[in-house]
BALOBA-1460 file (C-alpha; in Angstrom, 3 decimals):
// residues 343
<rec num="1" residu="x" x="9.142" y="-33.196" z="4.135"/>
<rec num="2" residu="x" x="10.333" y="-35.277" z="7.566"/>
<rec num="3" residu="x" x="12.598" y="-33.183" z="9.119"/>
<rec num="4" residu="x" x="13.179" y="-29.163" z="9.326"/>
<rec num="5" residu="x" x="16.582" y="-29.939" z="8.163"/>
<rec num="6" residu="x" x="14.621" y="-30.067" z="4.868"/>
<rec num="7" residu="x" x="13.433" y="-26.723" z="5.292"/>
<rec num="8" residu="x" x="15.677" y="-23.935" z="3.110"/>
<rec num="9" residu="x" x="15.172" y="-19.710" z="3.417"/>
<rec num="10" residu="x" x="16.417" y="-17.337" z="1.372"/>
<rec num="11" residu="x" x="19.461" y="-15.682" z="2.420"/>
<rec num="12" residu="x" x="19.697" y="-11.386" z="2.280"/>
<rec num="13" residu="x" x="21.356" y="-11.954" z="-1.334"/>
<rec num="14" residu="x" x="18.282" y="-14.445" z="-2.609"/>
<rec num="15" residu="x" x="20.076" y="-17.718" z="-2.128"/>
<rec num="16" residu="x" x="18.391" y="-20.996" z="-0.785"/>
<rec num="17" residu="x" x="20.145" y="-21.990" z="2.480"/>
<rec num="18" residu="x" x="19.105" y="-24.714" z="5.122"/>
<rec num="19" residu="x" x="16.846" y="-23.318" z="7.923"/>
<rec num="20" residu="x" x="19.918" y="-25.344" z="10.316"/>
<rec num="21" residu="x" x="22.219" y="-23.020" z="9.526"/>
<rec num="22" residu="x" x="20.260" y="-20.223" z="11.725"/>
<rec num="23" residu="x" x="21.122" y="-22.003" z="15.278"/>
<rec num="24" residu="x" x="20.765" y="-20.043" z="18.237"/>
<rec num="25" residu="x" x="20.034" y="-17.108" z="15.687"/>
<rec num="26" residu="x" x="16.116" y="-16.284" z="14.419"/>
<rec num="27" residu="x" x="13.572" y="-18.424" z="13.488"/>
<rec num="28" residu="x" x="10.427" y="-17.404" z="11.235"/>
<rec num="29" residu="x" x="7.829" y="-19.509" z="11.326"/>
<rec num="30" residu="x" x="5.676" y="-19.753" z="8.363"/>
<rec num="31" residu="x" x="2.603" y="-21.609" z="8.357"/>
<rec num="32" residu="x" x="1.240" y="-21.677" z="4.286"/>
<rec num="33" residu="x" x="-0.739" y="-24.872" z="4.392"/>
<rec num="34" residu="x" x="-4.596" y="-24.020" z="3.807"/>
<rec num="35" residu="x" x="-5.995" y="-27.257" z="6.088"/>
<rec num="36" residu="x" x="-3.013" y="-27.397" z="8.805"/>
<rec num="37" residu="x" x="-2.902" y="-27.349" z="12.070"/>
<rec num="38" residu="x" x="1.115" y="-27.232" z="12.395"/>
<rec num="39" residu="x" x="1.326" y="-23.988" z="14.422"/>
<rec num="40" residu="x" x="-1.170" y="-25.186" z="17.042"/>
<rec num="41" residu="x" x="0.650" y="-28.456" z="18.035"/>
<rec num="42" residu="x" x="2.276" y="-27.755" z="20.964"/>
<rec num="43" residu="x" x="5.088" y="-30.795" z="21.284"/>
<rec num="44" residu="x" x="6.507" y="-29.783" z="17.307"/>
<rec num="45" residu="x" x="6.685" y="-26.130" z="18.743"/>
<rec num="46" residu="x" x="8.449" y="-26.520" z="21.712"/>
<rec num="47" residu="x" x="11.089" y="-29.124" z="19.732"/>
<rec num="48" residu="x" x="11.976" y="-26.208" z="17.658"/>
<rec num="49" residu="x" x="12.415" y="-23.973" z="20.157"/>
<rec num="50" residu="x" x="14.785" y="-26.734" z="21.996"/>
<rec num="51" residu="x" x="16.412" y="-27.568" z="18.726"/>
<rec num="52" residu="x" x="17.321" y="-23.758" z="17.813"/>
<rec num="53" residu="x" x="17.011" y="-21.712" z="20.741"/>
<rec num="54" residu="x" x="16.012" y="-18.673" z="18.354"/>
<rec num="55" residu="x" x="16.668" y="-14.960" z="19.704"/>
<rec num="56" residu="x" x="14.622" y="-13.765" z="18.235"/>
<rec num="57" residu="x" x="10.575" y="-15.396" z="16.462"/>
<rec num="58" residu="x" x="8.906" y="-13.495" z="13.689"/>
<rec num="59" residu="x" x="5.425" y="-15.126" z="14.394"/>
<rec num="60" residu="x" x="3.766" y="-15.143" z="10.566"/>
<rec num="61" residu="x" x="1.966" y="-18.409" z="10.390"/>
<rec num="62" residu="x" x="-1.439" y="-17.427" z="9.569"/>
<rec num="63" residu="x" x="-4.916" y="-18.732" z="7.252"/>
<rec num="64" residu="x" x="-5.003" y="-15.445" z="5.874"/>
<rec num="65" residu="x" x="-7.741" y="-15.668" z="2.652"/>
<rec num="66" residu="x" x="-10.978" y="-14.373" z="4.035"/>
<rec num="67" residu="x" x="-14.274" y="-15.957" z="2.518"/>
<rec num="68" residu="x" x="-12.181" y="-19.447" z="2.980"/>
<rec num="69" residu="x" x="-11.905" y="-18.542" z="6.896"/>
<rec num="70" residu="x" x="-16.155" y="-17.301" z="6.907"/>
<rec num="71" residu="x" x="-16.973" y="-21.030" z="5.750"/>
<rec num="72" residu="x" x="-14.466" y="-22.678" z="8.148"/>
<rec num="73" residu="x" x="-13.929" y="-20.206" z="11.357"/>
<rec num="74" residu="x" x="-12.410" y="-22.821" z="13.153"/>
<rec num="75" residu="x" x="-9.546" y="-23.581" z="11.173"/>
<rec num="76" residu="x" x="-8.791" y="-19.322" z="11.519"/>
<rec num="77" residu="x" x="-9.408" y="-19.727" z="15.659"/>
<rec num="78" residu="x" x="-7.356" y="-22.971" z="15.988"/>
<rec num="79" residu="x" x="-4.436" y="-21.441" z="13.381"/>
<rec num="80" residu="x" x="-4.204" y="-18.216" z="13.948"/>
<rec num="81" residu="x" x="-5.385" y="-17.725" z="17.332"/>
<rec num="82" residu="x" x="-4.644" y="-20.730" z="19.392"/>
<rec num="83" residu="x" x="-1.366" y="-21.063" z="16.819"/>
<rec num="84" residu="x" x="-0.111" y="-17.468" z="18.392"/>
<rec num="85" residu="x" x="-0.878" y="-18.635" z="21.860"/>
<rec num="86" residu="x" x="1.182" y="-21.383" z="21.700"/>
<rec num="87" residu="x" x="4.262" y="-19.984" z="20.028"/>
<rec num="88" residu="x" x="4.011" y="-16.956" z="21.912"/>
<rec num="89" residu="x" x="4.011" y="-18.987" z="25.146"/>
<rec num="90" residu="x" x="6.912" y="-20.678" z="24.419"/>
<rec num="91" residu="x" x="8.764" y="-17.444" z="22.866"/>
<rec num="92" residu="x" x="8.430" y="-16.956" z="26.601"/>
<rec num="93" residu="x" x="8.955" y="-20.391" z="28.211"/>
<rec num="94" residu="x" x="12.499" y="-20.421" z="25.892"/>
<rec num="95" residu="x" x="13.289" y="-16.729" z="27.038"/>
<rec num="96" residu="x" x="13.390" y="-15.139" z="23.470"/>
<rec num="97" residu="x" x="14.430" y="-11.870" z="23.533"/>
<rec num="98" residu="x" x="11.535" y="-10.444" z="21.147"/>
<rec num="99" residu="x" x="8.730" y="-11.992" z="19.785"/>
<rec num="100" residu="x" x="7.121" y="-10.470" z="16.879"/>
<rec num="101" residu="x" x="3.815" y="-11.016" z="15.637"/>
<rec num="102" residu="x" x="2.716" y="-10.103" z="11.952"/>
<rec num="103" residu="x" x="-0.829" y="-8.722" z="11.739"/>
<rec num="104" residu="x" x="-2.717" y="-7.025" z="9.311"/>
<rec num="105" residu="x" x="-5.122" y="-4.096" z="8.903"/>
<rec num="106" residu="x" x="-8.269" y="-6.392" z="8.849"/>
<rec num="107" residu="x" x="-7.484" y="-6.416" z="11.966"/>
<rec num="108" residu="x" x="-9.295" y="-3.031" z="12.674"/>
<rec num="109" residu="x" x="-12.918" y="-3.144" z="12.782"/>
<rec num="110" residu="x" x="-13.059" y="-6.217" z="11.194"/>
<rec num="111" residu="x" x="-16.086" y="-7.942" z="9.405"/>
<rec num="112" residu="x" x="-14.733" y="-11.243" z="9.015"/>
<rec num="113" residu="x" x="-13.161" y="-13.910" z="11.298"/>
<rec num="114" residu="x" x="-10.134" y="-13.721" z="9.868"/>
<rec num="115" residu="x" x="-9.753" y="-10.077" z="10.636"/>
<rec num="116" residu="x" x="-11.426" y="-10.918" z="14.035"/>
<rec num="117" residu="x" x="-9.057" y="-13.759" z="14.834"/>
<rec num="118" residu="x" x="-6.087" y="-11.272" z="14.249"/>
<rec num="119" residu="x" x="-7.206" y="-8.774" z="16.304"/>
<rec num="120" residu="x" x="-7.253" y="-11.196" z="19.202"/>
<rec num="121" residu="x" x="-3.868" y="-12.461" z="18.200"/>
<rec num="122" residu="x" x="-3.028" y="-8.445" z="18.833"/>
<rec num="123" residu="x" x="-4.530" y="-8.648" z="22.046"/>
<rec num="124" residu="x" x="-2.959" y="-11.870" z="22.925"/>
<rec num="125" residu="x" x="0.814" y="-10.017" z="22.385"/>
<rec num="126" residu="x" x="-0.581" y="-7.311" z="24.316"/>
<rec num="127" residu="x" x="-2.093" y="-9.444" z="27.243"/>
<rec num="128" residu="x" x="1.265" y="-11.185" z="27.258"/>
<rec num="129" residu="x" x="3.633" y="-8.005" z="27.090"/>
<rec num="130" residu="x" x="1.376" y="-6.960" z="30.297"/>
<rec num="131" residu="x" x="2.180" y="-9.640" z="32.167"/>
<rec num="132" residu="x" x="5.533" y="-8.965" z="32.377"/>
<rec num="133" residu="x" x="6.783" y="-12.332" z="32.984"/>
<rec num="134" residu="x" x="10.407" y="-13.165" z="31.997"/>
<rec num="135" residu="x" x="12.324" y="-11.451" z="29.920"/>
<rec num="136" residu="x" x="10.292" y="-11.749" z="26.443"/>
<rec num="137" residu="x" x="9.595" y="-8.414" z="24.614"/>
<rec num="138" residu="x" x="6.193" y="-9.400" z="22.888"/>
<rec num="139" residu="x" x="5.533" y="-6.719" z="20.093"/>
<rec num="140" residu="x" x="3.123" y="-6.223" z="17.008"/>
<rec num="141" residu="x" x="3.497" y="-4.759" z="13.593"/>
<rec num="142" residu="x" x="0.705" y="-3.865" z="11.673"/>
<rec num="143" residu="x" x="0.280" y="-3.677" z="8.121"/>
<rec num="144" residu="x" x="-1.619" y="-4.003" z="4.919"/>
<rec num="145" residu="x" x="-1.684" y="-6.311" z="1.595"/>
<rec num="146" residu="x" x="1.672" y="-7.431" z="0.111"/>
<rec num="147" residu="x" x="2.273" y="-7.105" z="-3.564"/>
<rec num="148" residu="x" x="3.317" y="-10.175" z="-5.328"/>
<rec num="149" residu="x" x="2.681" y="-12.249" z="-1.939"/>
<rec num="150" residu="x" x="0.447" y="-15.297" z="-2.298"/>
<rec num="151" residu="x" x="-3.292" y="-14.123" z="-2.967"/>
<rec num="152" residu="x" x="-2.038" y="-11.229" z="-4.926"/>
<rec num="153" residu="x" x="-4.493" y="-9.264" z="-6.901"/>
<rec num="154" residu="x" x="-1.990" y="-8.128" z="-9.837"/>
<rec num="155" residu="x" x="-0.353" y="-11.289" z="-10.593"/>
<rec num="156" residu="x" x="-4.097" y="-12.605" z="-11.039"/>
<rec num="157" residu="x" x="-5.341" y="-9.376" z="-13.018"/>
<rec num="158" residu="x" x="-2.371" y="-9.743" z="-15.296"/>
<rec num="159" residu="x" x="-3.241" y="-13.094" z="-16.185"/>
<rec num="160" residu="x" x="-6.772" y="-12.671" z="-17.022"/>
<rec num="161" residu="x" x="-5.426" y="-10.099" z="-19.155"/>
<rec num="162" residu="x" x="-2.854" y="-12.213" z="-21.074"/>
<rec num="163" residu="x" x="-5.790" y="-14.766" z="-21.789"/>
<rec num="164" residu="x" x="-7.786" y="-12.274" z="-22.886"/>
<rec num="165" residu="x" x="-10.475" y="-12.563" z="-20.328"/>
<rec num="166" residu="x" x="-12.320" y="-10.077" z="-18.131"/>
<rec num="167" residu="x" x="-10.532" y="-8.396" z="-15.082"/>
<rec num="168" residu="x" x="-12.591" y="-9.852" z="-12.301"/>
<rec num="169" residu="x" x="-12.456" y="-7.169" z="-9.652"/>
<rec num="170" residu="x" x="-15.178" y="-7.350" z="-6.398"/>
<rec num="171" residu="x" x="-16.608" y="-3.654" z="-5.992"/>
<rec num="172" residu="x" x="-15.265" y="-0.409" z="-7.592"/>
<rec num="173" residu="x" x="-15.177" y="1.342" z="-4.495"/>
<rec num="174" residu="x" x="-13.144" y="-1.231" z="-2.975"/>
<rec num="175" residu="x" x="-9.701" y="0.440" z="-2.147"/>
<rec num="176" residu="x" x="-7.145" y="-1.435" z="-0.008"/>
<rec num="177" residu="x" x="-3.174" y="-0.520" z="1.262"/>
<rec num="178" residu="x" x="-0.440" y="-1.801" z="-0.688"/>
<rec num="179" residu="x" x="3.771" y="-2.366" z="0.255"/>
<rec num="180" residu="x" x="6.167" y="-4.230" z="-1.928"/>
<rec num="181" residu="x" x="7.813" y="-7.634" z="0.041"/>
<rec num="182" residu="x" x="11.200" y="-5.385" z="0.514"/>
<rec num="183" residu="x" x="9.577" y="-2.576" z="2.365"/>
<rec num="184" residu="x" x="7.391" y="-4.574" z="4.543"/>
<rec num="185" residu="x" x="10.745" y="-6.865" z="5.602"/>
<rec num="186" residu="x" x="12.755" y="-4.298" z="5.877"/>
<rec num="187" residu="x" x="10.186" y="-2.106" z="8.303"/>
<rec num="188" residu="x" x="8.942" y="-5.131" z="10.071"/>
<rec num="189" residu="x" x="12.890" y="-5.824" z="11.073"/>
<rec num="190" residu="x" x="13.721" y="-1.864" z="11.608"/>
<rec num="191" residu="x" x="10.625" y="-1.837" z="13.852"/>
<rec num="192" residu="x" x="11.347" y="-4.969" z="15.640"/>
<rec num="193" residu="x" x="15.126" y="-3.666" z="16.668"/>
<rec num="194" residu="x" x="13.563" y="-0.660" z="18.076"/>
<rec num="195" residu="x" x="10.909" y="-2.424" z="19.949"/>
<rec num="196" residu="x" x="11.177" y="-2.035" z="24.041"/>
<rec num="197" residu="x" x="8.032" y="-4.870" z="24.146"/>
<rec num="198" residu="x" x="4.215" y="-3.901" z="24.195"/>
<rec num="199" residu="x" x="3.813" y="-1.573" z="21.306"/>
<rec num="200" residu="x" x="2.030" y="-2.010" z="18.013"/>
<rec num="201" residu="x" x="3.897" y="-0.426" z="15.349"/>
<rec num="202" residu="x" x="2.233" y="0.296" z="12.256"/>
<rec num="203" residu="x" x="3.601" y="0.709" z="9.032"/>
<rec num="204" residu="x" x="2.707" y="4.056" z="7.003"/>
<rec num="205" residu="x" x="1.411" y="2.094" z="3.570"/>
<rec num="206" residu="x" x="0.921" y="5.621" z="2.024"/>
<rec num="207" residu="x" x="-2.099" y="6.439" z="0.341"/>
<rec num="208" residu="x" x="-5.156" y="3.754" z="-0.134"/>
<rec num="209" residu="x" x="-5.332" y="2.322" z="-4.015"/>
<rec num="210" residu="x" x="-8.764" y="1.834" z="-5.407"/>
<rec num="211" residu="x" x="-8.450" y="-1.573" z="-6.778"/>
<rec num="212" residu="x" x="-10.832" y="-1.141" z="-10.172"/>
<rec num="213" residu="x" x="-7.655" y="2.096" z="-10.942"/>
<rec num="214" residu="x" x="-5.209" y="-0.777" z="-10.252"/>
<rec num="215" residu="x" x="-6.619" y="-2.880" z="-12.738"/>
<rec num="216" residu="x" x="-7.416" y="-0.269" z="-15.472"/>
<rec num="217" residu="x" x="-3.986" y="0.805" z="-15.245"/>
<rec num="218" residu="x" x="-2.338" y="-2.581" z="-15.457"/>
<rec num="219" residu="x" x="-4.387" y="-2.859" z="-18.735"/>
<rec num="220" residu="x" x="-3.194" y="0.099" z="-19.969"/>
<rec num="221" residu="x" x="0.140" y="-0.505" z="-19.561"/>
<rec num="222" residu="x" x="-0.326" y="-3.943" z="-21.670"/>
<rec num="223" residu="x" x="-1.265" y="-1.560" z="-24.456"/>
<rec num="224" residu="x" x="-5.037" y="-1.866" z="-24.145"/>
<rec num="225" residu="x" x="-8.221" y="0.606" z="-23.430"/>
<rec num="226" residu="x" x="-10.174" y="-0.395" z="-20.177"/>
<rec num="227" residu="x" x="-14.022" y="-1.328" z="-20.931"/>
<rec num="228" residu="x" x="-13.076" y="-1.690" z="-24.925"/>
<rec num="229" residu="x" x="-10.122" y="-3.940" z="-25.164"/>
<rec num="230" residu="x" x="-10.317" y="-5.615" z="-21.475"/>
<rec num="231" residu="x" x="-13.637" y="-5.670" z="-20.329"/>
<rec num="232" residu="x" x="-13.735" y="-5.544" z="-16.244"/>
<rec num="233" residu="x" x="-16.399" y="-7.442" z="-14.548"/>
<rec num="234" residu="x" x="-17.421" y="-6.438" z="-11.055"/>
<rec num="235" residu="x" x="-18.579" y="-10.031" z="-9.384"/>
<rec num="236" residu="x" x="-19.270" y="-8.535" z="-6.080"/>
<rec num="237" residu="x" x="-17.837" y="-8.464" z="-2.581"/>
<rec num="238" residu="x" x="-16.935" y="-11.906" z="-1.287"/>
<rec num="239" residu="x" x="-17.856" y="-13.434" z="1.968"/>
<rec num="240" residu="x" x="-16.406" y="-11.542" z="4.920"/>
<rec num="241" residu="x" x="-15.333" y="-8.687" z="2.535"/>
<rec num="242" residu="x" x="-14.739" y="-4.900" z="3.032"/>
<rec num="243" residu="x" x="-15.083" y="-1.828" z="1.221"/>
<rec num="244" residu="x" x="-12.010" y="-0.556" z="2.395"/>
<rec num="245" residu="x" x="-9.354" y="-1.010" z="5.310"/>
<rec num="246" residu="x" x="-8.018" y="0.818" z="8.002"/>
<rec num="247" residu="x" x="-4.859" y="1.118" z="9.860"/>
<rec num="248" residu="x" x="-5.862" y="2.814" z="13.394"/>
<rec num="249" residu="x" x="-8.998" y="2.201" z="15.229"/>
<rec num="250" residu="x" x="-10.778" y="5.632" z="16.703"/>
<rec num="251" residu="x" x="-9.347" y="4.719" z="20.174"/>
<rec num="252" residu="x" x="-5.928" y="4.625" z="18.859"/>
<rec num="253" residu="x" x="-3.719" y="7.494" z="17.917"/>
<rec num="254" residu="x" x="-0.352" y="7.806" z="16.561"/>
<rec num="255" residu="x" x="3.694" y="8.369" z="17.960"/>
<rec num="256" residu="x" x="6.351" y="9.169" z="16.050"/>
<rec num="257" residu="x" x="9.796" y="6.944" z="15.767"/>
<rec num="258" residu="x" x="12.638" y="8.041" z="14.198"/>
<rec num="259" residu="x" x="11.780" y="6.331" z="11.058"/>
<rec num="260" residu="x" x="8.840" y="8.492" z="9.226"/>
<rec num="261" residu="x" x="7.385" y="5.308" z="8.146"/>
<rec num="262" residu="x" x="7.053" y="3.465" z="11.222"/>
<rec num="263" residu="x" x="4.789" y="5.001" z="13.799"/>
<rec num="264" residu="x" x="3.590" y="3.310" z="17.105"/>
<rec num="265" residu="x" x="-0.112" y="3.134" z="17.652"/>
<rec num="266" residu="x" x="-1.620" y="3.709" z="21.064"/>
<rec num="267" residu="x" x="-2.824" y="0.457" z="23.131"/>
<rec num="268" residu="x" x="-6.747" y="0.173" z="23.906"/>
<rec num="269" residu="x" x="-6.109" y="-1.283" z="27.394"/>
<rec num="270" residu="x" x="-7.286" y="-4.741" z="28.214"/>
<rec num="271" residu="x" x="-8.184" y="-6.052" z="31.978"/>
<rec num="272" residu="x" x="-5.580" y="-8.963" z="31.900"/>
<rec num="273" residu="x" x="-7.966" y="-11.405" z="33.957"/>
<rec num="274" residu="x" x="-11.031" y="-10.602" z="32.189"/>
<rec num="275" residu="x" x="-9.320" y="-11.755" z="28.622"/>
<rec num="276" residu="x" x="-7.258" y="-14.209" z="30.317"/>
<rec num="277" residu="x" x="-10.548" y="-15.834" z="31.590"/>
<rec num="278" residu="x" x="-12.548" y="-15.419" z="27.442"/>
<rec num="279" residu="x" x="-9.391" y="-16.768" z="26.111"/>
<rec num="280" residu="x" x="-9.496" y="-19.549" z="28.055"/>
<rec num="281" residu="x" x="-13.179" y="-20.396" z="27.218"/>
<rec num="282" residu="x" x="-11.773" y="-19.735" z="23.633"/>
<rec num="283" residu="x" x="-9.300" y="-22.669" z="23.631"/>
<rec num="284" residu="x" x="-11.419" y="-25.105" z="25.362"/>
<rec num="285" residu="x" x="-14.271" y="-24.598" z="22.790"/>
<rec num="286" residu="x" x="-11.502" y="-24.680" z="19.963"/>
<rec num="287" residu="x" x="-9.785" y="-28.327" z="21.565"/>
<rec num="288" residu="x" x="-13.090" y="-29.476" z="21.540"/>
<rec num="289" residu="x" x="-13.853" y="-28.264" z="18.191"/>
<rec num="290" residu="x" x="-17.213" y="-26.668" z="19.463"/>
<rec num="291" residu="x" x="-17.786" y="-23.754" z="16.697"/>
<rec num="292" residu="x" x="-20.661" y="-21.939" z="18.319"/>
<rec num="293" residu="x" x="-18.957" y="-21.721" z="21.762"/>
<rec num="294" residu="x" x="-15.706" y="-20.278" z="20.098"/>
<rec num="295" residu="x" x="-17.188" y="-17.700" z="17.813"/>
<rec num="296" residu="x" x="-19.332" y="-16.469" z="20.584"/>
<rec num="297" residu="x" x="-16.463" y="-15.986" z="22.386"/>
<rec num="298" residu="x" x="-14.444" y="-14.359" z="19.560"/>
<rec num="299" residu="x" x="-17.191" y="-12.194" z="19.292"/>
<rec num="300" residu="x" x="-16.963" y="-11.087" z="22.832"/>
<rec num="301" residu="x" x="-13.053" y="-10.795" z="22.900"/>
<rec num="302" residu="x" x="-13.292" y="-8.507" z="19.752"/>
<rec num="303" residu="x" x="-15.982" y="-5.740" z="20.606"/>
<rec num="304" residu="x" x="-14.998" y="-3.970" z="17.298"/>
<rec num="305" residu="x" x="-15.808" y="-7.180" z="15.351"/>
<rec num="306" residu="x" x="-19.244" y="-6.274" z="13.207"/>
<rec num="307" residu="x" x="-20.733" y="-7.796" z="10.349"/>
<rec num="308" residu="x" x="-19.840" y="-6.352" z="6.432"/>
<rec num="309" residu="x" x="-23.117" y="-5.287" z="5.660"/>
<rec num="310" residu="x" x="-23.508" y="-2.921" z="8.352"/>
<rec num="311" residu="x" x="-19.848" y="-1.691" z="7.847"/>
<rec num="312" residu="x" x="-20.345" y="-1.437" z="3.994"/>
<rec num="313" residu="x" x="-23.317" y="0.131" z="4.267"/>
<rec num="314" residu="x" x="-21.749" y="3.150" z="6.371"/>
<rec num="315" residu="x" x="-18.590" y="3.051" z="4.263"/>
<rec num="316" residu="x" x="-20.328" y="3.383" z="0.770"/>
<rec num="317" residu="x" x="-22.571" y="6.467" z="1.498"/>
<rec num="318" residu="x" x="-19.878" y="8.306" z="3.335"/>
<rec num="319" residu="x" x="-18.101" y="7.727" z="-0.234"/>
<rec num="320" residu="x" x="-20.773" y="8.644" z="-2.432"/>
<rec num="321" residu="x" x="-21.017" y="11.823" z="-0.398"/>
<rec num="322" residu="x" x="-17.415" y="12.650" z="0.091"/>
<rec num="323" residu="x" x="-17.360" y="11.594" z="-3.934"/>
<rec num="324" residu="x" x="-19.769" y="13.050" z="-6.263"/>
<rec num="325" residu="x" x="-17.364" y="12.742" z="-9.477"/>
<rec num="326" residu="x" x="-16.877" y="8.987" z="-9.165"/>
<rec num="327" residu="x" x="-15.537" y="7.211" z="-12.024"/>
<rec num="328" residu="x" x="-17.060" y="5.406" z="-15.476"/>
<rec num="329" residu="x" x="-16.170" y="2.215" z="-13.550"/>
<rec num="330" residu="x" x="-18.855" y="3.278" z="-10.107"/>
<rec num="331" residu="x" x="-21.687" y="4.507" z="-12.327"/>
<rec num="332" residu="x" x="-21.617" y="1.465" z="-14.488"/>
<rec num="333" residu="x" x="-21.775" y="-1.050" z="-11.590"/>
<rec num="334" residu="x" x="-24.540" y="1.396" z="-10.074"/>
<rec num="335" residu="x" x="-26.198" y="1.048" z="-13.493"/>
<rec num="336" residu="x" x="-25.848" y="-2.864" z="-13.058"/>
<rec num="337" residu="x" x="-26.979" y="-2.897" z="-9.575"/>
<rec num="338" residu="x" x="-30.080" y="-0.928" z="-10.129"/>
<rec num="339" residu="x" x="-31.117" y="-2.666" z="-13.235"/>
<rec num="340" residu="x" x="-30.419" y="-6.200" z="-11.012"/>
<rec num="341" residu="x" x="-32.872" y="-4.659" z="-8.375"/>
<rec num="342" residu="x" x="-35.713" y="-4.046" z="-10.921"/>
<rec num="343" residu="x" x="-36.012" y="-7.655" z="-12.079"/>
């Protein structure tokens, strides 16, 4: 690709129009590349802005798979963290009227840098819609995983059970918040319209789905029994990886909007100098590719961020005791796991 004249979206009925044909209009960057550095490069940024003068950016570019992000943290700080600076900056710079970042509920008490990273992309909207300079609205929405969005578990569950394999799934307890790519659009642009700048709106995902029920259903409905015609294989929690995810942080509570699924989550202040001053440490350590210096300071700009075995640990005894009729699937892996210990 050599020029974003090449680039095509998909219009509101499905149809494949050039990217130049939204002017002056919106632009949504997406960044899907898994070793790029696009969204950080500063001169490619600002020529878009110049070239389209968007009204409105819907800031999405992000590394988003986990264990890939534990082995290579930099690519997640330069990406996803520097990345947001930089368009966020220039949202400003080009006097956008809203900026709109897309994050995601690993972004609460996360174990991972991924999560982490996010979080400080919140804080960086936050830090920004503080500041009050020009006349940018800088907001957030918050939300979980997408179904049928790249990294999908069902699309992968229902091929393993076409080929007749196992249904690999992590950790039976393992329960995560789902939204169909409709809903999540069509809250994400109902919640930017009624955005006044510095709030975090997050989306209600209703209730939590235990993944290892997601994939015994799914083989149900091809016709099969779980654990006699599908086998499901628990292969453990990956790198980075948590039991389960939340929405709100303790500090944060909840407003009402007018739509019952959008709610607006209460700010943990930040001292704008103080994170101005770690963020800048963060993006010299990240242009000078110095991983120790940058994760340190991730680590400080993210006091929520803790490691998944501490957080797992917690998680999985306040199920067991909140739980005492868990499922065929829980005792067998429990089975596994003690039977693994014993050796």
């Amino acid at each position: 690709m050599n020029s974003i004249n090449e680039i095509t979206v998909k219009d509101r009925k499905g149809n494949n129009v050039p990217l130049s044909g939204y002017a002056n209009e919106v632009v949504l960057i997406v960044n899907t590349a898994i070793k790029s550095e696009h969204t950080p490069q500063y001169a490619d940024l600002e020529a878009l802005y110049e070239k389209y003068h968007p009204q409105v950016v819907f800031h999405a570019a992000a590394h988003k798979h986990v264990p890939l992000m534990e082995v290579s943290p930099m690519e997640a700080i330069k990406n996803n963290i520097v990345g947001t600076f930089n368009v966020a900056t220039l949202a400003q710079f080009h006097d956008v009227e809203k900026f709109v970042m897309i994050s995601t509920d690993k972004a609460v008490n996360p174990t991972n840098v991924m999560g982490a990273s996010k979080r400080c992309c919140e804080m960086i909207v936050q830090y920004l819609a503080q500041q009050h300079e020009g006349k940018t609205e800088f907001v957030t929405t918050r939300f979980g995983n997408v179904l049928g969005s790249n990294g999908s578990v069902i699309p992968l569950f229902k091929k393993q059970i076409e080929q007749g394999k196992p249904v690999t799934v992590t950790h039976p307890d393992v329960i995560r918040y789902f939204m169909t790519i409709p809903e999540a659009v069509s809250l994400v642009m109902e919640a930017a319209s009624i955005a006044h700048g510095g709030e975090i709106f997050v989306l209600d995902m209703g209730k939590p789905v235990r993944i290892v029920t997601l994939a015994e259903n799914l083989i149900r409905m091809y016709g099969k029994v779980p654990y006699k015609d599908v086998q499901i294989k628990f292969v453990g929690l990956r790198p980075g990886e948590k039991i389960k995810e939340e929405l709100l942080m303790n500090e944060e509570g909840l407003q009402k909007t007018a739509n019952k699924l959008i709610y607006i989550g209460k700010q943990i202040d930040i001292d704008i100098q103080t994170f101005g001053m770690k963020l800048g440490v963060l993006r010299d350590a990240a242009l000078k590719n110095n991983e120790a210096i940058a994760v340190s300071a991730l680590h400080k700009m993210v006091p929520t961020f803790t490691t998944p075995e501490e957080y797992n640990r917690t998680e999985l005894a306040k199920t067991k005791a909140e739980d005492p009729h868990r499922s065929q699937s829980t005792e067998l892996f429990d089975e596994s796991q003690s039977a693994l210990a014993a050796v």
